[in-house]
One Martini backbone bead per residue (centre of mass of N, CA, C, O) as a GRO file, in nm:
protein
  143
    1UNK     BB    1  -1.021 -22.061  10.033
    2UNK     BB    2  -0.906 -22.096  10.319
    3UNK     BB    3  -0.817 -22.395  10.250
    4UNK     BB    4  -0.635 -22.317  10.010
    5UNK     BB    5  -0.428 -22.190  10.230
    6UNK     BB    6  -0.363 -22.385  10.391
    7UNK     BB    7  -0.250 -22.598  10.211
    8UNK     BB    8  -0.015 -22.415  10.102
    9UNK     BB    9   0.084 -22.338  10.371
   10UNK     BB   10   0.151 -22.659  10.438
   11UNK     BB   11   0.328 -22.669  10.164
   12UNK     BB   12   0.535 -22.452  10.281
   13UNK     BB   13   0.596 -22.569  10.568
   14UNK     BB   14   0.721 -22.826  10.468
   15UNK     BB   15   0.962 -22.754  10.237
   16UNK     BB   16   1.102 -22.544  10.449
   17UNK     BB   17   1.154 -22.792  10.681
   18UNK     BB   18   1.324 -22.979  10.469
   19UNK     BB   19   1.552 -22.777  10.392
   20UNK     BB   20   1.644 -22.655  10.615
   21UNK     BB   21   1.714 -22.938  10.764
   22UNK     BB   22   1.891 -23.142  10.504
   23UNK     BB   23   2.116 -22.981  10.468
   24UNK     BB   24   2.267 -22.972  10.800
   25UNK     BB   25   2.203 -23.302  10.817
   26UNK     BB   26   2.379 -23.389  10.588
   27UNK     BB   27   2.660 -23.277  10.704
   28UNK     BB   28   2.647 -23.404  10.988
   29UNK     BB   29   2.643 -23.693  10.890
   30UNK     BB   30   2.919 -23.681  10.727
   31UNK     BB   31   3.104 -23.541  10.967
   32UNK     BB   32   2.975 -23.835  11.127
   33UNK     BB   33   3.020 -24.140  11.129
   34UNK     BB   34   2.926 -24.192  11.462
   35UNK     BB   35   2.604 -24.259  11.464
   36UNK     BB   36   2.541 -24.496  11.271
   37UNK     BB   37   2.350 -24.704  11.108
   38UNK     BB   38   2.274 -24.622  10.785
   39UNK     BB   39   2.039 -24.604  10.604
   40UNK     BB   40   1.962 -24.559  10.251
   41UNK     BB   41   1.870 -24.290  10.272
   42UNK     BB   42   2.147 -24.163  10.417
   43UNK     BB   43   2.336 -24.292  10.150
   44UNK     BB   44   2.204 -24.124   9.935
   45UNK     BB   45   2.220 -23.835  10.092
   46UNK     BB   46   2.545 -23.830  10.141
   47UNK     BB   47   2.663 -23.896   9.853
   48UNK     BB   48   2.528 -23.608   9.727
   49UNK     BB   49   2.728 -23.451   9.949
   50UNK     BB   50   3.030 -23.562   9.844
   51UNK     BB   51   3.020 -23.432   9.579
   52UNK     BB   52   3.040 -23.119   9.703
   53UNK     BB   53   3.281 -23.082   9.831
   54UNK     BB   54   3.303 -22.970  10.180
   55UNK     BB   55   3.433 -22.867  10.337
   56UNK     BB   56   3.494 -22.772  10.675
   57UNK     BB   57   3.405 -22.489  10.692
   58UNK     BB   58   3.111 -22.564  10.557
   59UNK     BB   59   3.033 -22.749  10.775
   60UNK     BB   60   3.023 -22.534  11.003
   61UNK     BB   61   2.833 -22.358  10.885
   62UNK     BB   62   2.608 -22.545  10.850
   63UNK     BB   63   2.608 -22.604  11.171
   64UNK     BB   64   2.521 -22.330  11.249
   65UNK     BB   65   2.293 -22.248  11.104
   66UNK     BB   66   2.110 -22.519  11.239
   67UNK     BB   67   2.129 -22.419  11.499
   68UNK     BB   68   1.999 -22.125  11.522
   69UNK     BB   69   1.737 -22.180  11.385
   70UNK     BB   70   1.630 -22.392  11.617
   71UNK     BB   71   1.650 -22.197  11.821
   72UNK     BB   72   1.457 -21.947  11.653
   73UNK     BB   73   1.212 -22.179  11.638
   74UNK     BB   74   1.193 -22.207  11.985
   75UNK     BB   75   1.144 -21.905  12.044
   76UNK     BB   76   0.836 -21.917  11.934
   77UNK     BB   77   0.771 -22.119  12.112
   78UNK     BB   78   0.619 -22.258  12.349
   79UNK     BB   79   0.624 -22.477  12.607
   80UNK     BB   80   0.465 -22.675  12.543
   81UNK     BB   81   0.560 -22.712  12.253
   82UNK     BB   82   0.855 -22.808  12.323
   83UNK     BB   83   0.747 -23.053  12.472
   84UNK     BB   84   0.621 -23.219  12.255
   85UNK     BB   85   0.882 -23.232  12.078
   86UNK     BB   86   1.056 -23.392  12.284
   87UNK     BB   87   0.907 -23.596  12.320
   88UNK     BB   88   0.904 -23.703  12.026
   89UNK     BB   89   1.218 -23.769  12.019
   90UNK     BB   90   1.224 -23.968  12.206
   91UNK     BB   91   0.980 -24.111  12.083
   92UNK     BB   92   1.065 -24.141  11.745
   93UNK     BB   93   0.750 -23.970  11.705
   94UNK     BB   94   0.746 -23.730  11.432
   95UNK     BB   95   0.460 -23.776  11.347
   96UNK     BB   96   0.283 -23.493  11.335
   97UNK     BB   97   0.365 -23.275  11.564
   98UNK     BB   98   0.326 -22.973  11.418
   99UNK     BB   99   0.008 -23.022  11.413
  100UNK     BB  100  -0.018 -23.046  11.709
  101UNK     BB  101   0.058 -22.707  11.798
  102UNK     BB  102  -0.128 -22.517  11.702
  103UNK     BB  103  -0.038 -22.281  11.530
  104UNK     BB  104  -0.018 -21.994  11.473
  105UNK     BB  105   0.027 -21.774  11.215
  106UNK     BB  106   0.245 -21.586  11.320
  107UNK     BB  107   0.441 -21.854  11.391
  108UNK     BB  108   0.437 -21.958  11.083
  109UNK     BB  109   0.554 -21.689  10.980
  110UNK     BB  110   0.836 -21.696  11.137
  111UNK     BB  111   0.928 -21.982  11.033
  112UNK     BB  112   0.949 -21.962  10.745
  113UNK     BB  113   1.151 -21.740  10.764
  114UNK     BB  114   1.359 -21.855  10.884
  115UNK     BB  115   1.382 -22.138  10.700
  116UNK     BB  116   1.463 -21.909  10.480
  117UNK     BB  117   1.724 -21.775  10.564
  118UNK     BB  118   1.856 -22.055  10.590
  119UNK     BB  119   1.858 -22.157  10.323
  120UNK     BB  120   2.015 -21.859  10.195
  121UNK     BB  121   2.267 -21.924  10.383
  122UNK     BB  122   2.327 -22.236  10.304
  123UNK     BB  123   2.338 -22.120   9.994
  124UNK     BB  124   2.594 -21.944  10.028
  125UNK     BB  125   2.803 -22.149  10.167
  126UNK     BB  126   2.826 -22.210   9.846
  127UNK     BB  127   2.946 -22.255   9.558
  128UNK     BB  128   2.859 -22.175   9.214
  129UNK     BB  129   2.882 -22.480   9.147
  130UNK     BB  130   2.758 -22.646   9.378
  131UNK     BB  131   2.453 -22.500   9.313
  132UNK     BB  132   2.464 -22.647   9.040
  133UNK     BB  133   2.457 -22.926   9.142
  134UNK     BB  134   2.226 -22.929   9.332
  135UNK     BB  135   2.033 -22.871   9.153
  136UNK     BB  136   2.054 -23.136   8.965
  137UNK     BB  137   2.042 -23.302   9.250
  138UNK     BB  138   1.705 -23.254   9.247
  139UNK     BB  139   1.600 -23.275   8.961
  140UNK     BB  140   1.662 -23.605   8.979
  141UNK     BB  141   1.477 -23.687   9.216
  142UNK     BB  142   1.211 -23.561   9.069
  143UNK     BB  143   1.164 -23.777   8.837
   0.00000   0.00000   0.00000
């Protein structure tokens, strides 16, 4: 039983830190075009945030909500683990950092809150068009 809280644990903290950062992540990605040349995979998320004609207003909020989220997320963790994720930025190597980090329960939950209220934040600061738009091109992706 265990076992199965830990796998269901670990896909909801994957999920939400995937949402959290992913709405953030591509506003920002849009809202600078001299990042460099985006992937395939930039170009795709990219275009369906294009979709939701984000104002300038929008694209700020949710710049701050994104920067905010990971001061709190930063906050949590230990000196150690800062500098864990910090190498792995700088190497390019972001694969498996999370699980590296060996986050005990309580910071688990804390990083979960944190990146469900951001994920709340976030999804605040769009018309309910654009969330029922979202919601449509997430339905989309996942057939």
């Amino acid at each position: 039983m265990l076992n199965n809280f830990k796998r269901i644990f670990a896909v909801v903290m994957l999920s939400t830190s995937l949402g959290s950062i992913t709405i953030p992540s591509i506003v920002s990605a849009q809202s600078n075009p001299d990042r460099g040349t985006p992937t395939s995979t930039q170009n795709h998320r990219e275009g369906g945030w294009k979709k939701l004609n984000l104002s300038d207003a929008q694209k700020q909020q949710l710049k701050m909500i994104r920067a905010s989220t990971a001061q709190k997320v930063q906050s949590v963790l230990t000196e150690e683990q800062r500098s864990k994720i910090a190498t792995a930025k700088q190497s390019g190597d972001r694969k498996g950092v999370w699980k590296s980090l060996n986050l005990t329960a309580d910071q688990k939950q804390q990083i979960h809150d944190i990146r469900k209220s951001s994920r709340e934040q976030s999804l605040a600061v769009l018309t309910p068009d654009q969330r029922t738009q979202l919601q449509q091109m997430k339905s989309e992706h996942n057939r």
